[in-house]
ChimeraX commands (.cxc) that place a marker at each C-alpha (Angstrom):
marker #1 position 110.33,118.16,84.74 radius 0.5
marker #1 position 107.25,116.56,86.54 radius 0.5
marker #1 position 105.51,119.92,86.43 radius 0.5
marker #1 position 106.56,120.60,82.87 radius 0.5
marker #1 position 104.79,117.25,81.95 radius 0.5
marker #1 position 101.89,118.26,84.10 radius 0.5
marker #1 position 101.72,121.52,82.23 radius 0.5
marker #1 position 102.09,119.87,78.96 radius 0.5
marker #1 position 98.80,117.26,79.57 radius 0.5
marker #1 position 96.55,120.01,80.95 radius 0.5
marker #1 position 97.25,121.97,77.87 radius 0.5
marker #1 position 96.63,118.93,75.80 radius 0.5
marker #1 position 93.28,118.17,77.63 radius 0.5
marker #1 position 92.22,121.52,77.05 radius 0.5
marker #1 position 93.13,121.50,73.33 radius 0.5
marker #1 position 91.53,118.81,72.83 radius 0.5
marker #1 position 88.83,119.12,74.57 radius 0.5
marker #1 position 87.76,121.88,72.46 radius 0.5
marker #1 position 86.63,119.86,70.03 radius 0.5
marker #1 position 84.33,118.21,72.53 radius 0.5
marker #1 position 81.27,120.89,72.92 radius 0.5
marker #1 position 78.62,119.56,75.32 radius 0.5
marker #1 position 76.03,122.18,76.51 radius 0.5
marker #1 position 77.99,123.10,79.25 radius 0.5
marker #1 position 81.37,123.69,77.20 radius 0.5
marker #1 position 82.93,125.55,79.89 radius 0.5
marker #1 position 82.68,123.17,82.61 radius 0.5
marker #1 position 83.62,120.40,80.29 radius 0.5
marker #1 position 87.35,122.02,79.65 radius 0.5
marker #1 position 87.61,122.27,83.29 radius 0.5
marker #1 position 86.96,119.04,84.49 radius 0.5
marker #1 position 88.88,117.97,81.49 radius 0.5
marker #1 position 92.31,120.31,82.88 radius 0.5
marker #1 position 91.73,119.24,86.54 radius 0.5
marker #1 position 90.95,114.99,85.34 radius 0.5
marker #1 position 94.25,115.63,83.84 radius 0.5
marker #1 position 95.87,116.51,87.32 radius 0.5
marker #1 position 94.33,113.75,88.88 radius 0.5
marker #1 position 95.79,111.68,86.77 radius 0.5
marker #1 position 99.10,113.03,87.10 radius 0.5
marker #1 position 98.82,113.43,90.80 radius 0.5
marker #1 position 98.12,109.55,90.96 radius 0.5
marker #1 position 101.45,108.92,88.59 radius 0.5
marker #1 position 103.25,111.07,90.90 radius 0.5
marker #1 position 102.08,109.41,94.31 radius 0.5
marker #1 position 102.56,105.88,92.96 radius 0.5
marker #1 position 106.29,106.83,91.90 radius 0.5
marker #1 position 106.85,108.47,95.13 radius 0.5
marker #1 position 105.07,105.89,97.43 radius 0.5
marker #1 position 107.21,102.90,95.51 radius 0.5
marker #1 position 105.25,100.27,97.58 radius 0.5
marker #1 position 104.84,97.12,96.18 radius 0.5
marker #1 position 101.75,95.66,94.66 radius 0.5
marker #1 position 100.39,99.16,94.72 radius 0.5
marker #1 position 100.55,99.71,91.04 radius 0.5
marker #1 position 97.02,98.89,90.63 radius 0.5
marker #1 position 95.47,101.04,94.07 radius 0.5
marker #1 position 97.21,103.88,91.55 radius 0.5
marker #1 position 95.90,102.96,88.26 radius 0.5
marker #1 position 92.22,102.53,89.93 radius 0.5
marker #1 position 92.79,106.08,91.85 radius 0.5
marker #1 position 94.18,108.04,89.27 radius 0.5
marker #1 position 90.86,106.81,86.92 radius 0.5
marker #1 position 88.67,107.19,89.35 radius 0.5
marker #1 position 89.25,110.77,90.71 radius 0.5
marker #1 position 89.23,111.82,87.02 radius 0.5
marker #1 position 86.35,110.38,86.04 radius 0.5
marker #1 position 84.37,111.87,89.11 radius 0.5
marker #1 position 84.52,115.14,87.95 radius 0.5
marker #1 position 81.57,114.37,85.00 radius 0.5
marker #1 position 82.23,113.73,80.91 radius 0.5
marker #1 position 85.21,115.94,80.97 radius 0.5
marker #1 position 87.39,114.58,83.69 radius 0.5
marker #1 position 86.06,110.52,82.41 radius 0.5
marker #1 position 87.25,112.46,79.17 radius 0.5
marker #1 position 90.37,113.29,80.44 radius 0.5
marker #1 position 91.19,109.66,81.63 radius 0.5
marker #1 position 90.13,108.06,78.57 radius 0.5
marker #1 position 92.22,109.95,76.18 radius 0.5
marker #1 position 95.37,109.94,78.77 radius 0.5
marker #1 position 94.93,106.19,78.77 radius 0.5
marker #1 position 95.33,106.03,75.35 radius 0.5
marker #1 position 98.17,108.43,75.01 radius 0.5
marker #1 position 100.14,108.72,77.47 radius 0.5
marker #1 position 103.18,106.09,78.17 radius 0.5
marker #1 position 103.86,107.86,81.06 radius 0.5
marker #1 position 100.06,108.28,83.17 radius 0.5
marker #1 position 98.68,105.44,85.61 radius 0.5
marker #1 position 96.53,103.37,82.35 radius 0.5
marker #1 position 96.65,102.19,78.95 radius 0.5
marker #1 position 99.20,104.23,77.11 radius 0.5
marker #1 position 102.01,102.92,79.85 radius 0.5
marker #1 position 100.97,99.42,80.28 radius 0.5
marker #1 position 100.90,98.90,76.31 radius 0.5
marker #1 position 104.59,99.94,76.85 radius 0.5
marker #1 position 104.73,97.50,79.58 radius 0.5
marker #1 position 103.62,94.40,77.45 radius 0.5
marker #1 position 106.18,95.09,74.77 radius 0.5
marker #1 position 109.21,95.68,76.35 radius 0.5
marker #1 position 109.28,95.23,79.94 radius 0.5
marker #1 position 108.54,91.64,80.54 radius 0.5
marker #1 position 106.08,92.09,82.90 radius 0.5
marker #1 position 103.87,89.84,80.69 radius 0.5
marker #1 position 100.23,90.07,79.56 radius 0.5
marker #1 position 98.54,89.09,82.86 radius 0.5
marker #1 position 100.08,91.68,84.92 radius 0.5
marker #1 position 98.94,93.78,82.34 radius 0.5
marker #1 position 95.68,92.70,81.94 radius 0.5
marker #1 position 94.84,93.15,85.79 radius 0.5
marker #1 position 96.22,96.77,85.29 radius 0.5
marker #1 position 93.57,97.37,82.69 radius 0.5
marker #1 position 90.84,95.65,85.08 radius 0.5
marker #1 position 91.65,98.32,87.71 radius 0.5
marker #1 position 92.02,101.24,85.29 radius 0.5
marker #1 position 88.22,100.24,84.12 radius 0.5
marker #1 position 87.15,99.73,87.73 radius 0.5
marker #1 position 88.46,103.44,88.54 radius 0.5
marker #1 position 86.96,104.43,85.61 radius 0.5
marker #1 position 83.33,102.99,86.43 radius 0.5
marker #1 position 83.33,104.42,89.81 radius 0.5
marker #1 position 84.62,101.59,91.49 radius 0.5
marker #1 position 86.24,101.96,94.94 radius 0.5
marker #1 position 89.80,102.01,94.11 radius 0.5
marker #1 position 90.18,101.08,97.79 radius 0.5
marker #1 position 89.86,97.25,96.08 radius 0.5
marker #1 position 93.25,97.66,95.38 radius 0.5
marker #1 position 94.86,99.14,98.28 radius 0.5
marker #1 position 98.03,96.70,99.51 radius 0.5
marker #1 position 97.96,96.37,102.88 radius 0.5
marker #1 position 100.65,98.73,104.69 radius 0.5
marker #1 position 100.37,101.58,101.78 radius 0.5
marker #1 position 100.60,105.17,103.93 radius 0.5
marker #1 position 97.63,106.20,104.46 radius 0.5
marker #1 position 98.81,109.72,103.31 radius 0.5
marker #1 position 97.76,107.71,99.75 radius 0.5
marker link #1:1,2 radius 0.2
marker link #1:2,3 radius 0.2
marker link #1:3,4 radius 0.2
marker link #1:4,5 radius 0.2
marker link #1:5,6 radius 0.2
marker link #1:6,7 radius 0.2
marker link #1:7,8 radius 0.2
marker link #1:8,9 radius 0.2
marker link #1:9,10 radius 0.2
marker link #1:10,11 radius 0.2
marker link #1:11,12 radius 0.2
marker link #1:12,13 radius 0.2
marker link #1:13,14 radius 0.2
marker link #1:14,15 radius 0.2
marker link #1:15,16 radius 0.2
marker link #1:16,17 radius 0.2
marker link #1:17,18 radius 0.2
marker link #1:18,19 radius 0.2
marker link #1:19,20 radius 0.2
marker link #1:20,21 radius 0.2
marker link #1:21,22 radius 0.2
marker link #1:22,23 radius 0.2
marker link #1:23,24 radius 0.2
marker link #1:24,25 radius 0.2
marker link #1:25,26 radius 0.2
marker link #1:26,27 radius 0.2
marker link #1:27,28 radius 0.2
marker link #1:28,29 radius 0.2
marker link #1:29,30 radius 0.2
marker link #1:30,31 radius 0.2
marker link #1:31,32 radius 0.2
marker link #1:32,33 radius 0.2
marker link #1:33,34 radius 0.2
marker link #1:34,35 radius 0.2
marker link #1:35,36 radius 0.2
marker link #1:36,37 radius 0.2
marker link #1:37,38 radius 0.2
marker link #1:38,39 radius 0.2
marker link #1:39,40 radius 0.2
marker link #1:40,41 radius 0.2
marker link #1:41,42 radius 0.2
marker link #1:42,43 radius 0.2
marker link #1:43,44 radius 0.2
marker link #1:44,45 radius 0.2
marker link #1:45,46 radius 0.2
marker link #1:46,47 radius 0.2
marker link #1:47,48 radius 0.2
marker link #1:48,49 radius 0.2
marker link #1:49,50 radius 0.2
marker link #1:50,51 radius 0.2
marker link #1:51,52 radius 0.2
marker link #1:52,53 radius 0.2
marker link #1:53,54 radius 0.2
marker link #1:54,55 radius 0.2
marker link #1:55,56 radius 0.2
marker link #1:56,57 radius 0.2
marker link #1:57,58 radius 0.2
marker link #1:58,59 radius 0.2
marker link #1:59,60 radius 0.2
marker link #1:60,61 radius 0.2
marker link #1:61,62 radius 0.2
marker link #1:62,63 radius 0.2
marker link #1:63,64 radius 0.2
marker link #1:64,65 radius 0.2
marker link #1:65,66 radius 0.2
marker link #1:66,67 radius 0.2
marker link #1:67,68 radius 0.2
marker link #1:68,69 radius 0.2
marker link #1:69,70 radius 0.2
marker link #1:70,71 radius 0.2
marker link #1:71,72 radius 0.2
marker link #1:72,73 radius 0.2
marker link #1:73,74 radius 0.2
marker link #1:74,75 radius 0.2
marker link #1:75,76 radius 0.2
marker link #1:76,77 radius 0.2
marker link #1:77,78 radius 0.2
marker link #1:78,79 radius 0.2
marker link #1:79,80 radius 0.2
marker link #1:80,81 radius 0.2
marker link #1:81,82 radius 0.2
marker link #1:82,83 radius 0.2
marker link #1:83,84 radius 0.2
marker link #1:84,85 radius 0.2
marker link #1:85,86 radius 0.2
marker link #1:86,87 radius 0.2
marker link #1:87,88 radius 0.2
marker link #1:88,89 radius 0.2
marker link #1:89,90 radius 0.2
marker link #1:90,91 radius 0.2
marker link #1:91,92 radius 0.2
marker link #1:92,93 radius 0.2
marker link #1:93,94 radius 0.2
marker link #1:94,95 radius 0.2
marker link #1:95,96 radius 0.2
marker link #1:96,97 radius 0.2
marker link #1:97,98 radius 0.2
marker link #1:98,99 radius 0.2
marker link #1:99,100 radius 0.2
marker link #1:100,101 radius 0.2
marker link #1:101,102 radius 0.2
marker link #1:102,103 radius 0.2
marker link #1:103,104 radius 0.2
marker link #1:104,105 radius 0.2
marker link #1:105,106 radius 0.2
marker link #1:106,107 radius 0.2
marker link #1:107,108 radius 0.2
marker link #1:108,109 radius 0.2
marker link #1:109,110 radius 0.2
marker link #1:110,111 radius 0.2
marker link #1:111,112 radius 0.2
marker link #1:112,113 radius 0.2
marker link #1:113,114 radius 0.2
marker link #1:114,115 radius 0.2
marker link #1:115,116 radius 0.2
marker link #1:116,117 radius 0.2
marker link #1:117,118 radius 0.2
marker link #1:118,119 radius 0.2
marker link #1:119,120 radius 0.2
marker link #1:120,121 radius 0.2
marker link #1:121,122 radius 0.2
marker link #1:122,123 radius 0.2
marker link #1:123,124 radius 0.2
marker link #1:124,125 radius 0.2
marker link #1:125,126 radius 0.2
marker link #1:126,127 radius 0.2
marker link #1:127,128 radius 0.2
marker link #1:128,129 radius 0.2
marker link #1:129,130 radius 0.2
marker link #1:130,131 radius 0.2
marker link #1:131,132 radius 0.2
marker link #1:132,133 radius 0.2
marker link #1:133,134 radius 0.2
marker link #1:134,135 radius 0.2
view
């Protein structure tokens, strides 16, 4: 199933991003397909690590490493942020506010490290102490 929904956002990204022509329209797609699997590879290490407090170390990653690869990959973490309830930002923590409890502070500080990743901040700044270093 994970893979499925891994499959399922690349293909979106690259749909989508399509309709995005930049000069270099090529490159654009891919770093839009591979921002996608960072992304998902950040969703996929936060679910497996399931270490406390490291919610945000995931959100900042997952940004980060997408937006890294140029406009297509920051692309690629924008629109997932906005669309997906599922992916380490915006789509999941809107979820989050309305029916989890979790409240709008916690949510708040998600969006401050999803921006931070996004920017090109160290997502470091939120690693808990003790999270395996294999993350």
């Amino acid at each position: 199933m994970k893979a499925s929904i891994i499959l399922l956002l690349i293909g979106l990204a690259v749909a989508q991003a399509q309709f995005q022509w930049m000069r270099d329209s090529g490159k654009f797609v891919k770093d839009a397909a591979l921002g996608s699997r960072d992304m998902a590879r950040a969703y996929m290490d936060m679910r497996e690590a399931n270490f406390k407090n490291a919610d945000k170390y995931f959100h900042a990653r997952g940004n980060y490493d997408a937006a890294q690869r140029g406009p297509g990959g920051a692309w690629a973490a924008r629109v997932l942020r906005l669309w997906s309830p599922f992916f380490s930002s915006d789509g999941r923590e809107a979820v989050q506010m309305r029916g989890s409890g979790r409240g709008a502070e916690d949510s708040r500080l998600d969006q401050e490290a999803n921006r931070w990743g996004r920017n090109g901040g160290d997502p470091n700044r939120y690693r808990p102490a003790g999270l395996p270093s294999k993350y």
